[in-house]
TORROZA-327748 format. One record per residue (C-alpha): x, y, z; residue number from 1. Coordinates in Angstrom, 3 decimals, padded with zeros to 6 digits, always signed. Layout:
residues N
[atom [X,Y,Z],NUM],
...
This chain:
residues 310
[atom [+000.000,+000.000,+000.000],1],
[atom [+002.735,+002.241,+000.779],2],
[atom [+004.362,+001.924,-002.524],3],
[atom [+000.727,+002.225,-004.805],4],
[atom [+000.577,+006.119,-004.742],5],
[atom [+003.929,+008.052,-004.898],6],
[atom [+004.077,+011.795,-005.896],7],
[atom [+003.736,+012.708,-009.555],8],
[atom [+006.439,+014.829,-009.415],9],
[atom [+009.061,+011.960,-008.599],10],
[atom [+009.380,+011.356,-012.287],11],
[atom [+010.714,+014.725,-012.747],12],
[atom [+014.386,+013.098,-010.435],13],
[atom [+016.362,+010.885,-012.748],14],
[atom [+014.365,+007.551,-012.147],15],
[atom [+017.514,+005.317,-013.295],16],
[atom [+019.317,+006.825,-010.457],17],
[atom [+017.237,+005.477,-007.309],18],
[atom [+015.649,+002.311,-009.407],19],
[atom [+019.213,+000.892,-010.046],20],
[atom [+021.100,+001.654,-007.019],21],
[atom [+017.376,+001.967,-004.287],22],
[atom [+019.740,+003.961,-002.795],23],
[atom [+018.301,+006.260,+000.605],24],
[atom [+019.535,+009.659,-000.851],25],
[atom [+017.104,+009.168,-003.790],26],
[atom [+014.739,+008.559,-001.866],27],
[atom [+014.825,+011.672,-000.114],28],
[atom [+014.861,+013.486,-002.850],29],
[atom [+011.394,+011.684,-004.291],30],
[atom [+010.194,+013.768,-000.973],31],
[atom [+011.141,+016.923,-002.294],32],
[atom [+010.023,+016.910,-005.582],33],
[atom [+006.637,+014.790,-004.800],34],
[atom [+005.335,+017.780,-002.953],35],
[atom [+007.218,+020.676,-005.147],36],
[atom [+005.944,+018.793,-008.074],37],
[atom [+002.279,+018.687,-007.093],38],
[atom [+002.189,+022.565,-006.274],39],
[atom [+003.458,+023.526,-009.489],40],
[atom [+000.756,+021.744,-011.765],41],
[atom [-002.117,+024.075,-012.304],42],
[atom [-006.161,+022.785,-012.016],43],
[atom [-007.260,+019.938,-013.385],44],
[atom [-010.287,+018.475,-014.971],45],
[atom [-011.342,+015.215,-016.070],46],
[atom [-011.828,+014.683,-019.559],47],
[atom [-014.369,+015.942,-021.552],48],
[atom [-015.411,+014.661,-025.164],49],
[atom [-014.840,+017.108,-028.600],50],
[atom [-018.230,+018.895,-028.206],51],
[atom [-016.912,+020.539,-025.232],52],
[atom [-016.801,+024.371,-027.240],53],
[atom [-020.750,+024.081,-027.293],54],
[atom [-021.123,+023.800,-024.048],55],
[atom [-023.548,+026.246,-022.357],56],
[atom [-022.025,+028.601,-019.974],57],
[atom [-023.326,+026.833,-016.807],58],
[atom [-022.051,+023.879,-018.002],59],
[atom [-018.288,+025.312,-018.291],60],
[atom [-018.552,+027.048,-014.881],61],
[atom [-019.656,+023.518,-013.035],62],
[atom [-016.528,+021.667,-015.024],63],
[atom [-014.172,+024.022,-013.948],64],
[atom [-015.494,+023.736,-010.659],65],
[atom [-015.324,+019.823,-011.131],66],
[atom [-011.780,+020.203,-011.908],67],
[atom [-010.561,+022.195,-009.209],68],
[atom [-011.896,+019.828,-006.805],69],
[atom [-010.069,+017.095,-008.514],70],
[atom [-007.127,+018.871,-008.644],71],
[atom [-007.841,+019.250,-004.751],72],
[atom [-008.075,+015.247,-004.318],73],
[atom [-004.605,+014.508,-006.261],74],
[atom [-002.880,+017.501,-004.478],75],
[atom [-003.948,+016.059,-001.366],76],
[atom [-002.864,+012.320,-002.868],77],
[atom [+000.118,+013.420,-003.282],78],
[atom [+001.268,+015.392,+000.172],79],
[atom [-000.027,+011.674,+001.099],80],
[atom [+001.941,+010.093,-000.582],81],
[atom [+005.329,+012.486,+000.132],82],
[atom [+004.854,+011.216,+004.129],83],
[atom [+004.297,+007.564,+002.790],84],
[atom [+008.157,+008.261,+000.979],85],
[atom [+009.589,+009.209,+003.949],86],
[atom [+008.146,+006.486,+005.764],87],
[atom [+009.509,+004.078,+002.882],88],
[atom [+012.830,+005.704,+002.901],89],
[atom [+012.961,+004.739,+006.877],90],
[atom [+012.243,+001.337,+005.842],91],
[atom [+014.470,+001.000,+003.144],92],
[atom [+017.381,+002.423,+005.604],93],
[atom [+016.013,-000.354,+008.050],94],
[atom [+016.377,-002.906,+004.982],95],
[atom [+020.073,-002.174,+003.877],96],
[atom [+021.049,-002.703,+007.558],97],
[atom [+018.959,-005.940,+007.651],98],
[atom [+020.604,-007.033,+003.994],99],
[atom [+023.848,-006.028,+005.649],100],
[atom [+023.660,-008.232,+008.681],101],
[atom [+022.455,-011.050,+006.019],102],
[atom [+025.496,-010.349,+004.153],103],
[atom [+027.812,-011.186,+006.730],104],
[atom [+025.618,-014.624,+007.814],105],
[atom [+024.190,-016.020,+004.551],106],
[atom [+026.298,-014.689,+002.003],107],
[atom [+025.716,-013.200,-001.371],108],
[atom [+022.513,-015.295,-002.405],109],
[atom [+020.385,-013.969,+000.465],110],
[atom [+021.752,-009.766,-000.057],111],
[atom [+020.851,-010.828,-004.137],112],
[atom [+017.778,-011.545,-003.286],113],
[atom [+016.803,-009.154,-001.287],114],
[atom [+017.500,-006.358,-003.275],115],
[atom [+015.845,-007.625,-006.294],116],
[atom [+012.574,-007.375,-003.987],117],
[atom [+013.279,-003.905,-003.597],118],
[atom [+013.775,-003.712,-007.420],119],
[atom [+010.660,-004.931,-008.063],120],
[atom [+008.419,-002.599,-005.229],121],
[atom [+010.400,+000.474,-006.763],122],
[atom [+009.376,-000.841,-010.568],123],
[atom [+005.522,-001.159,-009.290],124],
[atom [+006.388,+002.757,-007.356],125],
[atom [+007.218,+003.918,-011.090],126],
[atom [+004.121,+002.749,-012.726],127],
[atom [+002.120,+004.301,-010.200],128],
[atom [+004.318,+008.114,-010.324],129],
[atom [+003.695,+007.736,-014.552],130],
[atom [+000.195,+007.175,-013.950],131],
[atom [-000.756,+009.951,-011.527],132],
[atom [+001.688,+012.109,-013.484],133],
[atom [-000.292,+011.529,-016.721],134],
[atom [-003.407,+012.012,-014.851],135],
[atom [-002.195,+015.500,-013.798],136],
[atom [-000.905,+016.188,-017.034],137],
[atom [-004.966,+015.352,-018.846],138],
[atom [-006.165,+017.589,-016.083],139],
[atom [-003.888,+020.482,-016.642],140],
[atom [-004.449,+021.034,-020.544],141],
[atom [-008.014,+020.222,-019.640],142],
[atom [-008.051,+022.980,-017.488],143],
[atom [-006.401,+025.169,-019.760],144],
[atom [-008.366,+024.542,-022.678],145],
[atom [-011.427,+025.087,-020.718],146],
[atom [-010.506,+028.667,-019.572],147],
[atom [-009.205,+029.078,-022.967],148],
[atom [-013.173,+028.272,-023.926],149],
[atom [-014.179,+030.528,-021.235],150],
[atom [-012.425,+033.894,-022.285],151],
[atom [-013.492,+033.537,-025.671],152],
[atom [-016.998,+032.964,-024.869],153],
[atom [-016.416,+036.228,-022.434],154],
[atom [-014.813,+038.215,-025.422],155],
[atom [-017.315,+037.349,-027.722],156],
[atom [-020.259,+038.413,-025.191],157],
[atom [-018.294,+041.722,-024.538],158],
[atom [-018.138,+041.987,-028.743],159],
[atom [-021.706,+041.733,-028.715],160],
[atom [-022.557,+043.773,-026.046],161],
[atom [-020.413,+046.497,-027.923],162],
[atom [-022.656,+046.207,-030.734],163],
[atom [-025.667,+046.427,-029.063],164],
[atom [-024.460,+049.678,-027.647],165],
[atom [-023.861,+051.245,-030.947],166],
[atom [-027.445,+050.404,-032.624],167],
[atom [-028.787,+051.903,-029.410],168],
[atom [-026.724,+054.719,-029.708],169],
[atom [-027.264,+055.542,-033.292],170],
[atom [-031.184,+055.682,-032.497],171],
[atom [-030.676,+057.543,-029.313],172],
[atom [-031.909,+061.591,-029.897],173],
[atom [-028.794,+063.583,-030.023],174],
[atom [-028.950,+067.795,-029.830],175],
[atom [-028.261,+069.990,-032.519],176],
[atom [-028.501,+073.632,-032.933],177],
[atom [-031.021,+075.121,-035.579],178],
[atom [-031.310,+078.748,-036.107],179],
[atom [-029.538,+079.653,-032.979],180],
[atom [-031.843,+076.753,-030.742],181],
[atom [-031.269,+073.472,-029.233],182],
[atom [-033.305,+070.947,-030.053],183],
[atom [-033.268,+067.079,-029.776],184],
[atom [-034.043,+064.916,-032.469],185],
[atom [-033.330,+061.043,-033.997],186],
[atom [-030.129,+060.630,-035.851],187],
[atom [-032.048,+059.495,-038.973],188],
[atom [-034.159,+062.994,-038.627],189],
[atom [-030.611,+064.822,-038.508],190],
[atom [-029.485,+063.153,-041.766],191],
[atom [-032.881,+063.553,-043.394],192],
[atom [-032.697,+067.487,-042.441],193],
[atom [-028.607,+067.830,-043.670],194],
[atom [-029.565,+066.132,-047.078],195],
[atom [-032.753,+068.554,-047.774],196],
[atom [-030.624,+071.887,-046.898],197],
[atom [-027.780,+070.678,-049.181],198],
[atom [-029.619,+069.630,-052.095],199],
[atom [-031.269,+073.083,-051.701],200],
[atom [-027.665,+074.967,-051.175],201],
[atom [-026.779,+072.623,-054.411],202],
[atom [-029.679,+074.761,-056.157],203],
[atom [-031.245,+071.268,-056.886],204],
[atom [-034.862,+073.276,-055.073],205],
[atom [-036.893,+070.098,-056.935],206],
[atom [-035.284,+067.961,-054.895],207],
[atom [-034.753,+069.674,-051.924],208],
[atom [-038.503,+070.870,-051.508],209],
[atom [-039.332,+066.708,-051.576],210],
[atom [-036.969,+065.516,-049.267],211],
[atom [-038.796,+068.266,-046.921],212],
[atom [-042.106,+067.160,-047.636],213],
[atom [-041.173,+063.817,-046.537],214],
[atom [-039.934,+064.424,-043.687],215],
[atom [-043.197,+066.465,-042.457],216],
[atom [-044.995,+063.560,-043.231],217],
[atom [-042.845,+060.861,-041.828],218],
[atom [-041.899,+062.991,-038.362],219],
[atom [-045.212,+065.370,-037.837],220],
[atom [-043.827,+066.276,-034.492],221],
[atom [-040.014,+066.349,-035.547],222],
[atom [-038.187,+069.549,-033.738],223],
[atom [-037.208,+070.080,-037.022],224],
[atom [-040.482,+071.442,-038.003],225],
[atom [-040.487,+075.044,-037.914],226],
[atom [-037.377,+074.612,-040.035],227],
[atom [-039.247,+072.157,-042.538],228],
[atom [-042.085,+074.493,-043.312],229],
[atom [-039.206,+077.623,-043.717],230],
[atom [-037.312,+075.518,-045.811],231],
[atom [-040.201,+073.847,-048.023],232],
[atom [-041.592,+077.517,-048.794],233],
[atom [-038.112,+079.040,-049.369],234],
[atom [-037.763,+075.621,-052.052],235],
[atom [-041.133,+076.797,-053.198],236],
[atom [-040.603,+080.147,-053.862],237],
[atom [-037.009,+079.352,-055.177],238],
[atom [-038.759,+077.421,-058.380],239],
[atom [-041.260,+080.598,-058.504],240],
[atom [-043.943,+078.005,-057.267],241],
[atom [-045.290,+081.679,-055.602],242],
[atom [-048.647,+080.073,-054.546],243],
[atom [-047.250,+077.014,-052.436],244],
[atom [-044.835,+079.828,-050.926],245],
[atom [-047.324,+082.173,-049.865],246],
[atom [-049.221,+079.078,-048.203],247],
[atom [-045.418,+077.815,-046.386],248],
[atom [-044.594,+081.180,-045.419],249],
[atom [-048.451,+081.942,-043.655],250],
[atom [-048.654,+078.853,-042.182],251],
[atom [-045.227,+079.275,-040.344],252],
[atom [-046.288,+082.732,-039.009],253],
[atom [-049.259,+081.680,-037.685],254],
[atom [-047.993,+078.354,-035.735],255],
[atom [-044.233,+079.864,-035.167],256],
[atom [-044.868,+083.954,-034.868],257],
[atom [-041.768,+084.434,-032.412],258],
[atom [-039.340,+081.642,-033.958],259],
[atom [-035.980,+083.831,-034.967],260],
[atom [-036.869,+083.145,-038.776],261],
[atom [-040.066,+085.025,-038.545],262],
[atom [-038.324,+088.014,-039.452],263],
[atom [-037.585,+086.401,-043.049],264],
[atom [-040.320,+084.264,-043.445],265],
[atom [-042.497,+087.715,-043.252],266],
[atom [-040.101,+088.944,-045.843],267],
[atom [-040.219,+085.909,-048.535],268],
[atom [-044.205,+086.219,-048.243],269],
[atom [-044.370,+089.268,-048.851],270],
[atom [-041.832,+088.910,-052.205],271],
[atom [-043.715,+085.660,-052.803],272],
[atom [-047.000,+087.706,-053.150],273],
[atom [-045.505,+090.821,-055.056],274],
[atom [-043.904,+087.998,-057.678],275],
[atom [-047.716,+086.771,-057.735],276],
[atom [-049.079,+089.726,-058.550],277],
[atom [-050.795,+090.601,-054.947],278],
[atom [-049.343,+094.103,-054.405],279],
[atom [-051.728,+095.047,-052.088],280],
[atom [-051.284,+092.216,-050.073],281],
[atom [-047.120,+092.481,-050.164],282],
[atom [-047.064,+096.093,-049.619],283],
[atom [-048.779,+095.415,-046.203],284],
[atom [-046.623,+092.415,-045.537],285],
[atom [-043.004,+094.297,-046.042],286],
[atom [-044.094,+096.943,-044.041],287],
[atom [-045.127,+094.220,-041.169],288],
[atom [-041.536,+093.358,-041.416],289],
[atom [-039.842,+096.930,-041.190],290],
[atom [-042.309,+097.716,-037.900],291],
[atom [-042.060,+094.728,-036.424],292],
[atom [-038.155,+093.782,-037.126],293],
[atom [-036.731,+097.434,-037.557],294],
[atom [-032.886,+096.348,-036.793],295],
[atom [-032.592,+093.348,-038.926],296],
[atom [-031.255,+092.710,-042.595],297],
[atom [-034.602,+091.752,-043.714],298],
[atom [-036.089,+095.221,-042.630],299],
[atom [-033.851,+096.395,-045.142],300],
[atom [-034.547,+094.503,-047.956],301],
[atom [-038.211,+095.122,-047.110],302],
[atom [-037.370,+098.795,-047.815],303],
[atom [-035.554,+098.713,-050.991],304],
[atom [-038.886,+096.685,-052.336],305],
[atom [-041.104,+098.620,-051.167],306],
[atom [-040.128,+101.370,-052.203],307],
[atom [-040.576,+099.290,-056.407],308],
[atom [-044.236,+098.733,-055.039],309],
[atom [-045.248,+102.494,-054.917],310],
C-alpha cells in the first residue's frame, strides 16, 4: 500500500538513479520533488469529449469547478503520498542494515535476493508516479483549454454587447442647434434634415422641396419642423412656385410667430406675393416686417422693395 501512490512529481528526479542503485539519498529526494511537483501543476479536470466548445455557460462554470476539486483530491494524494516516501525511505534504511547483517551470515545469495525485492516494489512505485503524473498532465491542458473556452466565450459576449451599444446609440436623440436653438431629435431625422438643406444649397430646389415634404410627413412632431415648413416655402418660392410659398410662409407665421426666422419668413411672403401679382397684399406684408423687425437685414430689404411697389 505504501508503494501504490507516490508523488507525480518523482518522475521529474532521474528515475535510473534510485531504481538501479534503491539507494536512501534518492529517496529523499522523491520527498522533495513529490510535494514541489504537485504545487506547481495548475487545475485539473477530467476529460471531456470534442463537443466541449458548445457547451452552455453553466455547463463550463460547473466543469471548472469539477476540476478544481479534482485537482484538490490529487494535491492532497500526493502530500499523502510524500509522508508515505519518507516512511519508505525509513524502511528501506532499516532494509540495507537488515541485507547487511544477512550479508555477513548467509552470504551473497540472500543480499541478491533481497535487493531484487526492492527492485521490483520500486518498478511497481514507477508505474504508479507515470500514472498519476499523466493524470495531472490530462487535467492540466483540460483545465487550460477550458478557460481558454471561457475567455473567448467572455470576449465574444463583450463583442456583442459592444454592438448592441452602438445600434442603441445611433437611435438615441442627439442635440443639434437650428437657427440659434437646441433641439433634440433622432439621428435618422438629422441626416434627413442635412440632405434637404444641401440639395437646396446645391440649387437642386426640386429635390430639396421633396426631401422636406417627406420628412413632415414621416416625423409630424419632428423639432425640425419650424425649419421644414421655412425651408419647403423658401424651395417653393425658389422654383417661382409663388402660390405654395405664400401658403409655407403663412402657415409658419401663424404656428411659429416668435421663432428667430419670422423676421424672413415675413419677408419671402411678402416677395412671394408681389412675384404673384398681390401688391396690395405684399405692400402690407413688407411693411409688417420693417415695424415689427426694424434692426434686422430683412427690414432692409423690405425697404428697398417697397419702395418698387409704390
Amino acid at each position: 500500500m505504501i508503494r501504490r501512490r507516490l508523488s507525480a512529481a518523482c518522475l521529474q528526479a532521474d528515475p535510473k538513479r534510485w531504481l538501479a542503485g534503491g539507494s536512501a539519498l534518492s529517496f529523499s529526494r522523491l520527498v522533495v520533488l513529490t510535494i514541489s511537483g504537485a504545487m506547481l501543476l495548475a487545475p485539473a479536470a477530467y476529460p471531456v469529449n470534442a463537443q466541449a466548445a458548445i457547451f452552455s455557460d453553466d455547463e463550463a462554470r460547473k466543469a471548472i469547478l469539477d476540476l478544481r476539486i479534482r485537482f484538490e483530491e490529487l494535491r492532497n494524494q500526493v502530500q499523502d503520498l510524500g509522508k508515505q516516501i519518507q516512511a519508505l525511505n525509513t524502511e528501506l534504511k532499516e532494509t540495507q542494515q537488515v541485507v547487511q547483517k544477512k550479508a555477513d551470515g548467509q552470504g551473497q545469495l540472500g543480499v541478491q535476493s533481497d535487493m531484487e525485492r526492492l527492485r521490483q516494489e520500486l518498478a511497481r512505485a514507477r508505474g504508479q508516479i507515470e500514472e498519476l503524473v499523466n493524470e495531472l498532465t490530462t487535467t492540466q491542458k483540460r483545465q487550460r483549454d477550458l478557460d481558454q473556452m471561457v475567455d473567448k466565450r467572455i470576449a465574444e459576449v463583450k463583442t456583442k454587447v459592444g454592438e448592441v451599444d452602438n445600434r442603441l446609440t445611433a437611435f438615441e436623440p442627439i442635440v443639434v442647434n437650428v437657427d440659434g436653438m437646441e433641439i433634440r431629435v433622432d439621428p435618422a431625422e438629422k441626416r434627413l434634415f442635412d440632405a434637404a438643406i444641401e440639395s437646396f444649397r446645391a440649387g437642386e430646389f426640386k429635390q430639396s422641396a421633396a426631401q422636406l415634404r417627406s420628412m413632415m410627413d414621416r416625423f409630424p412632431d419632428s423639432a425640425y419642423m419650424p425649419s421644414l415648413v421655412f425651408w419647403f416655402g423658401s424651395a417653393n418660392y425658389a422654383q417661382r412656385e409663388f402660390k405654395g410659398a405664400i401658403t409655407s410662409f403663412t402657415a409658419f407665421l401663424k404656428t411659429y410667430a416668435e421663432h428667430p426666422r419670422a423676421a424672413d419668413a415675413r419677408l419671402n411672403l411678402g416677395l412671394a406675393q408681389a412675384d404673384a401679382g398681390e401688391r396690395a397684399a405684399a405692400r402690407k406684408t413688407l411693411q409688417n416686417v420693417v415695424d415689427r423687425h426694424p434692426e434686422s437685414n430683412a427690414a432692409v430689404v423690405a425697404k428697398e422693395r417697397l419702395s418698387k411697389l409704390k
